[in-house]
N, C-alpha and C positions, 0 to 999 in steps of 0.2 A: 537060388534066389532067396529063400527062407532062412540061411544062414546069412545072406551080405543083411537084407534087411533085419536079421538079427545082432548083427554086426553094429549096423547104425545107428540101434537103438540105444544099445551098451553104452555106443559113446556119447551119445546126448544125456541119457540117463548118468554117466559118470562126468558129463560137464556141469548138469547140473549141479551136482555133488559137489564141485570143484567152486563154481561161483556162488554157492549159497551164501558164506560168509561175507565175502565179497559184496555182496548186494545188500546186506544188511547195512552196511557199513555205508552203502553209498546211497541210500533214499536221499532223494532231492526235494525239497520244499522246505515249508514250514510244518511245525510239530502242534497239533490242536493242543485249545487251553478253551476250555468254553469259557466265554466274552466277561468278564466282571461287572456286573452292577449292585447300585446300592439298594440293601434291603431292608425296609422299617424293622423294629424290633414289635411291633403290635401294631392294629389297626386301631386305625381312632375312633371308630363309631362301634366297635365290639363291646359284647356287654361281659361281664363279670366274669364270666364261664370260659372265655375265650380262647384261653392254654388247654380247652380240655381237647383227645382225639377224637377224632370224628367219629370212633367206633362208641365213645363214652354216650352218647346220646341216649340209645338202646342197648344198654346189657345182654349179654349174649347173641350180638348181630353180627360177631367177626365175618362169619362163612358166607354170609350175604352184602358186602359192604357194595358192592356192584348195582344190588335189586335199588336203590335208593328212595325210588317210588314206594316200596313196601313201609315205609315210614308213616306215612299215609292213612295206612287202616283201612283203605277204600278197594275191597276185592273187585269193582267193575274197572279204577283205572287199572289194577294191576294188571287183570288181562289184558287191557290194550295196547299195557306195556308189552307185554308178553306179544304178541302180535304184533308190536313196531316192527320187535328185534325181528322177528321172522320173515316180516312181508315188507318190510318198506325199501320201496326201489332207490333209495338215493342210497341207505348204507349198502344195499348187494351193489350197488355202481363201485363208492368206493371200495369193496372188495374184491373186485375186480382186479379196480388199481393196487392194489398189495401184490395182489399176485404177477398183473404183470412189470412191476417193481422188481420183485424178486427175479425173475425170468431177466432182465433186463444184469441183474446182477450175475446172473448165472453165465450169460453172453460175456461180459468181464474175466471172468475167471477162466473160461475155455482158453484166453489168451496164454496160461501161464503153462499148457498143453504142447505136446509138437503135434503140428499137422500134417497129416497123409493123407495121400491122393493118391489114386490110379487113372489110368487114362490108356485102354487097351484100344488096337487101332488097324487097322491094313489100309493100304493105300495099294493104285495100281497103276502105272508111268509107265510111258513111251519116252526114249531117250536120244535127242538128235544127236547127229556129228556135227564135226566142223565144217560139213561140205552141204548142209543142210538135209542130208540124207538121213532116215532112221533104221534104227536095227529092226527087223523085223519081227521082233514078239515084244509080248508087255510083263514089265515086271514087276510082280506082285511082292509087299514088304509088311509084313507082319513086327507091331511091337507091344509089349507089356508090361509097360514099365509102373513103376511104385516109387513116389519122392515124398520124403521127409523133413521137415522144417522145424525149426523151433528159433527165438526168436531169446533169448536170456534176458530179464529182468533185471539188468544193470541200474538202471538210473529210478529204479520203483516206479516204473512208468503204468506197467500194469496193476502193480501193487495199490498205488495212489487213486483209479479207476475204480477199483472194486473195492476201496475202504468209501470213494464217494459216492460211488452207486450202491455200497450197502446205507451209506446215512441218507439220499434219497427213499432207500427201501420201509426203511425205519420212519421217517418222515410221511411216507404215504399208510403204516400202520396206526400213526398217529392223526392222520386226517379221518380215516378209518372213525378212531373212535370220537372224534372230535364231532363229526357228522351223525354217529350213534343217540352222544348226548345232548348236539344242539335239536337232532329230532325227538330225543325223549322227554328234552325239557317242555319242547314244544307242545305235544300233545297231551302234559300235565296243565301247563298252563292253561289250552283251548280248552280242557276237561274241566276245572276248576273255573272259567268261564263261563261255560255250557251250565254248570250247575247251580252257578250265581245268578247268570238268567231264571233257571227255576226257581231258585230261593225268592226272588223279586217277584216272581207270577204269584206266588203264594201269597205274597203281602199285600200284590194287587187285585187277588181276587178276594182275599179278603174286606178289601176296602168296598170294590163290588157292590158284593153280597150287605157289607154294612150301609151303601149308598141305597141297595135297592127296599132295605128296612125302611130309611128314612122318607124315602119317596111315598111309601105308602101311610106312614106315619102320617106326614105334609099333610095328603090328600085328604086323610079321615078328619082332620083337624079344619081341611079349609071347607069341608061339608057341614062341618058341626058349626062354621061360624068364627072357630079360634084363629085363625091363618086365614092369608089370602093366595092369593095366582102367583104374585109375585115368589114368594117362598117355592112353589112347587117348581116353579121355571127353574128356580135359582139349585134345585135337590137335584133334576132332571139332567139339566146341565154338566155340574158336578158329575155325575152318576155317570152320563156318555164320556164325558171328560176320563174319568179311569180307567173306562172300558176300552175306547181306543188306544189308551196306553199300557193298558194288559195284553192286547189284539198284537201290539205292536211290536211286544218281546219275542215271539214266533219267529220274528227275520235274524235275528244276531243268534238265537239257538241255532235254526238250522244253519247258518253260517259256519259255525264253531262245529256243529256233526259234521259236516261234509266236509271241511279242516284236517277235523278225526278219524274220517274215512280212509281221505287221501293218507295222511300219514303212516292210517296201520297197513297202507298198500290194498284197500279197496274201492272197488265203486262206489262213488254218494249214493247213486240209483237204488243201493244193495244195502244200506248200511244205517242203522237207528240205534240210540238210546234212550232207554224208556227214562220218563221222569223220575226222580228219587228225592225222597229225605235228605235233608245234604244238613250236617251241623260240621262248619270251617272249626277245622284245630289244628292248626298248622306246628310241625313237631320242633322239638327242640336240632336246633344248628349248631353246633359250636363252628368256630371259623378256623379256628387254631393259629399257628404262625404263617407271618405272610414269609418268613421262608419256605417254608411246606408247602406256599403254592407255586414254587417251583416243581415239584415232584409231583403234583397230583390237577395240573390243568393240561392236559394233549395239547390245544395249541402252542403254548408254550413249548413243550416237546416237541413239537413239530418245527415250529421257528429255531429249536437252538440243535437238530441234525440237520437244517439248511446250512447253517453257519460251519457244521460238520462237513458238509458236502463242499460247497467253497471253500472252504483252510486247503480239501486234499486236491482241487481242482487245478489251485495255485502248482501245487507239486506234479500236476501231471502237466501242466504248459511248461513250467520251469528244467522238463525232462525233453523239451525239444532242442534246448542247447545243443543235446548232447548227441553223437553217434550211433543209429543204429546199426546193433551186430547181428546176421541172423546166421545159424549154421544149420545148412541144408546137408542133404544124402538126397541119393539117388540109383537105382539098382533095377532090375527086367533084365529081359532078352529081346532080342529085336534077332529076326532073319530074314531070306529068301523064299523058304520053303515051308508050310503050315506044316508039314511032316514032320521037320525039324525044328520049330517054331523055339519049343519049352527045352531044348536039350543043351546042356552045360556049357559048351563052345560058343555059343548066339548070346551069354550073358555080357554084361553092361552094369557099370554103375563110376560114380561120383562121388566124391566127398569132400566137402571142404567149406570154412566161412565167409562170409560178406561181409564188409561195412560199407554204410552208406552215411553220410554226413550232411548238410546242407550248408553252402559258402555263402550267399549271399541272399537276403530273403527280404531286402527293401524293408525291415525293423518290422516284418511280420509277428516272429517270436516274440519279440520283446514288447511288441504293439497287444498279444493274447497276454503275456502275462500282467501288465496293468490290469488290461481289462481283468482277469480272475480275478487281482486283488482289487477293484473295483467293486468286482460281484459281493466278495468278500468284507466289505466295509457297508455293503447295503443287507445282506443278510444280519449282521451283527446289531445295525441301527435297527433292522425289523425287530430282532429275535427284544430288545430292550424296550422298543413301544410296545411288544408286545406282551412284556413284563409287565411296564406301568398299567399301560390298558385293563390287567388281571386286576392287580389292585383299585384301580379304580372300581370296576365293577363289583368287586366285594365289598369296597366300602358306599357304594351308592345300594346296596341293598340291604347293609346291615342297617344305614342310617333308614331306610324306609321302614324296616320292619319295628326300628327300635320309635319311631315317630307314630305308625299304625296304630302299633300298643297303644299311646297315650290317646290318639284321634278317639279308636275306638271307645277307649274308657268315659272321654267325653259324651260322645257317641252318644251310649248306653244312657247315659243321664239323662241327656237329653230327650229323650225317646221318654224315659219317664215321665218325668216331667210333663211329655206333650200328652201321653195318656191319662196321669190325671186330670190333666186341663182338661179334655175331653170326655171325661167322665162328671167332672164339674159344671161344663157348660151343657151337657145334656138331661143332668136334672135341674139347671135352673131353667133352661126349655120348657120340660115339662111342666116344671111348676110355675109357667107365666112370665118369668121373672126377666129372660131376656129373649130377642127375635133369633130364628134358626140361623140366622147370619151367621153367629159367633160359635154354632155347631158345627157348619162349614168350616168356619176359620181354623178352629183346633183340628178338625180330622184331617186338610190339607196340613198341618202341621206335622202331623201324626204319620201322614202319608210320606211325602218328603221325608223325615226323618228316618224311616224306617227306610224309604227307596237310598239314601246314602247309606246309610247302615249297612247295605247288603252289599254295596257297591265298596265299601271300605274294606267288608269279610274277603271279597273277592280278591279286591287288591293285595291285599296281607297272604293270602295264600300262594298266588302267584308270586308275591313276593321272595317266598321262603321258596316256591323253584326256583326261580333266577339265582338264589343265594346258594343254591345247591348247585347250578349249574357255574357259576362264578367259582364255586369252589374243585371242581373235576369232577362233583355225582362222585362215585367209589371209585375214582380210578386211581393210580399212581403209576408213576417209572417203570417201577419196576414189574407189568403190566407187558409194556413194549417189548419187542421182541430185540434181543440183541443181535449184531452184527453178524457171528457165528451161524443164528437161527436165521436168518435173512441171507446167508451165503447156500444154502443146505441145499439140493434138488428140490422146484418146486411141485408142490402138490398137485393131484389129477384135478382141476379148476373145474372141469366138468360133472364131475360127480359129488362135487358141493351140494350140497341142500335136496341131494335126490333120498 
């Protein structure tokens, strides 16, 4: 037996041999060309810098273009970056999906294998005559047979599978990271949120504190005769008035904590940031070419191995035209006797190929292969909105950041301005000259101005993630894992992250 089914091997192994060229020659489909669009030569809202690489920002950052967050300077988000990556359930989800991507790939390619089987067996029959009479014992039949299969990759049928289940694979590595930096942008932003609320508590408790001066002020004034009730009502007021809206910022911090929590993959219940000094400096971006954001956004990567995966889809429909050939073997013993079951005489075998063809199939075929190239004309319109889409969002955040600048600069003035006013109207206070009214009016000026203020810092910083996030964060292409590395045996899944 060990020699026929050595036998069989040889000759499948030497068919293969035989039709390798052959098959080359005969791949059915179409040939990918990734989809052509048109690409600006500069973004319109980029400032001066704009040609420079991303790594030009920070000198000596190459090794880390990935950490993007470290740009930052803020060791409390780093860690929570650092803890996204680790704990956050949505990226272990998608890596999951990678893995079983690959596994899926790996099912593809078992096809271009022959397959064996055994099926060892006894049976035991009673045998009638023609006269309705039976013999009188029962006959027991032993078999142990071994069949071989292989199935030739004529028409790139299987070929065209596993180049589209590898862009599938490739495709799910790029959600992968897609998913990484839409959650790392995420909890830069709620962080940078979170600490704009405290920057605001500070301005509002200083106002407070400056309210609860004047109230005492008011009252020793309206004891001595200089002021009246009116005035105190009116400090009192104000006074509550800031304090409910200092009391108030509490809800959007913890908001943004427990945001924070869920993201780095913990319980709110478990989970605080103590308040800090926060001074916004959001780092320098360069955008570079909006070619390059082809090579350096995952989604983009990911929509243009969709379009991968549909080009070879076409070529695995368009391989139903054609005739399958499969050539089988066959070889065991089969006898009488368990005695004699395994001995040289009781052998068995087969050899020889099939084809199978399909005549008429009511425009099945040709009804799948539209539809692929269907698939294939909506993958290609995605993969290009989702081109424009990229640009669009790098140029709605350059234009924010590059408009913040100015806001803030005004900003600043104005806040001056409203300070001296209010350093103006509280010595003509003093000195009789005008009613506490217009001590009011300038420190609600003062107030207000400083509550946008903060609210503009905040805005500008988020800003510059989303522009990092519009841009890939450090990622690029060449990043993704190619076809080859995506065909390989996948990795023990289980012992991931232990």
């Amino acid at each position: 037996m060990t020699s026929l089914l050595h036998a069989g091997r040889i000759g499948l192994a030497a068919g293969a041999v035989c039709f390798s060229t052959f098959l080359t020659s005969c791949a059915v489909g179409p040939k990918y060309a990734q989809p052509p669009i048109s690409v600006p030569s500069a973004y319109k809202e980029a400032p001066e810098d704009a040609n420079r690489e991303w790594r030009a920002a920070r000198p000596g950052d190459e090794t880390s273009r990935g950490a993007w967050w470290d740009r930052y300077g803020d060791p409390v988000l780093s860690g929570l970056e650092e803890r996204l990556n680790a704990s956050n359930y949505n990226i272990a989800a998608a890596a999951a999906n990678v893995q079983a991507a690959r596994a899926i790939v790996q099912e593809a390619r078992a096809q271009y294998y022959p397959t064996a089987a055994s099926a060892p067996g006894m049976t035991e029959s009673r045998v009638a005559t023609a006269f309705g009479q039976t013999i009188g014992r029962t006959f027991s039949a032993y078999s142990f047979p071994a069949d071989v299969s292989w199935e030739p990759d004529f028409w790139a049928r299987i070929r065209r599978t596993v180049t589209a289940r590898s862009a599938a694979a490739q495709a799910s590595a790029a959600d992968l990271e897609n998913v990484r930096l839409s959650a790392q942008a995420e909890l830069a932003a709620d962080y940078f949120q979170l600490r704009g609320e405290d920057s605001l508590k500070e301005v509002l408790d200083s106002i407070v504190s400056a309210y609860q001066e004047s109230i005492a002020l008011v009252r020793d004034q309206c004891v001595a005769g200089l002021n009246s009730d009116d005035a105190v009502a009116q400090a009192e007021a104000e006074f509550h008035a800031a304090l409910a809206q200092d009391r108030n910022l509490a809800i959007a911090r913890a908001q943004y904590e427990h945001a924070i929590a869920t993201l780095a993959g913990q319980a709110a219940p478990e989970f605080s940031i103590a308040g800090a000094e926060w001074k916004p400096d959001p780092p320098a971006i360069p955008a570079g070419l909006p070619s390059d954001l082809l090579e350096r956004r995952p989604d983009i990567a990911r929509a243009e191995r969709a379009v991968a995966q549909a080009n070879a889809q076409i070529g695995v429909a368009k391989t139903a035209f054609f005739p399958t050939i499969t050539l089988s073997a066959s070889a065991g013993f089969q006898g009488l006797s368990l005695a004699k079951w395994l001995e040289w005489p009781t052998r068995v075998w087969s050899l020889g190929p099939s084809v199978a063809e399909t005549l008429l199939d009511g425009g099945l075929r040709r009804a799948a292969v539209q539809e692929a190239q269907a698939t294939y004309d909506a993958t290609a319109a995605d993969y290009r909105q989702t081109v424009v889409t990229a640009f669009q969002e790098v140029e709605d955040q350059l234009a924010a950041l590059r408009a913040l600048a100015a806001v803030i600069r005004e900003q600043d003035a104005m806040i001056a301005a409203s300070r001296r006013a209010l350093q103006l109207a509280e010595v003509r206070y003093r000195a009789g000259l005008d009613p506490y009214l217009k001590v009011i009016t300038a420190r609600l000026a003062l107030l207000s101005g400083d509550e946008t203020m903060a609210g503009f810092l905040t805005q500008q910083m988020v800003a510059s993630v989303q522009l990092i996030k519009a841009l890939g964060g450090g990622w690029d292409k060449s990043q993704m894992p190619s076809p080859n590395e995506m065909e390989r045996r996948t990795p023990n899944a289980s012992n991931k992250g232990r």
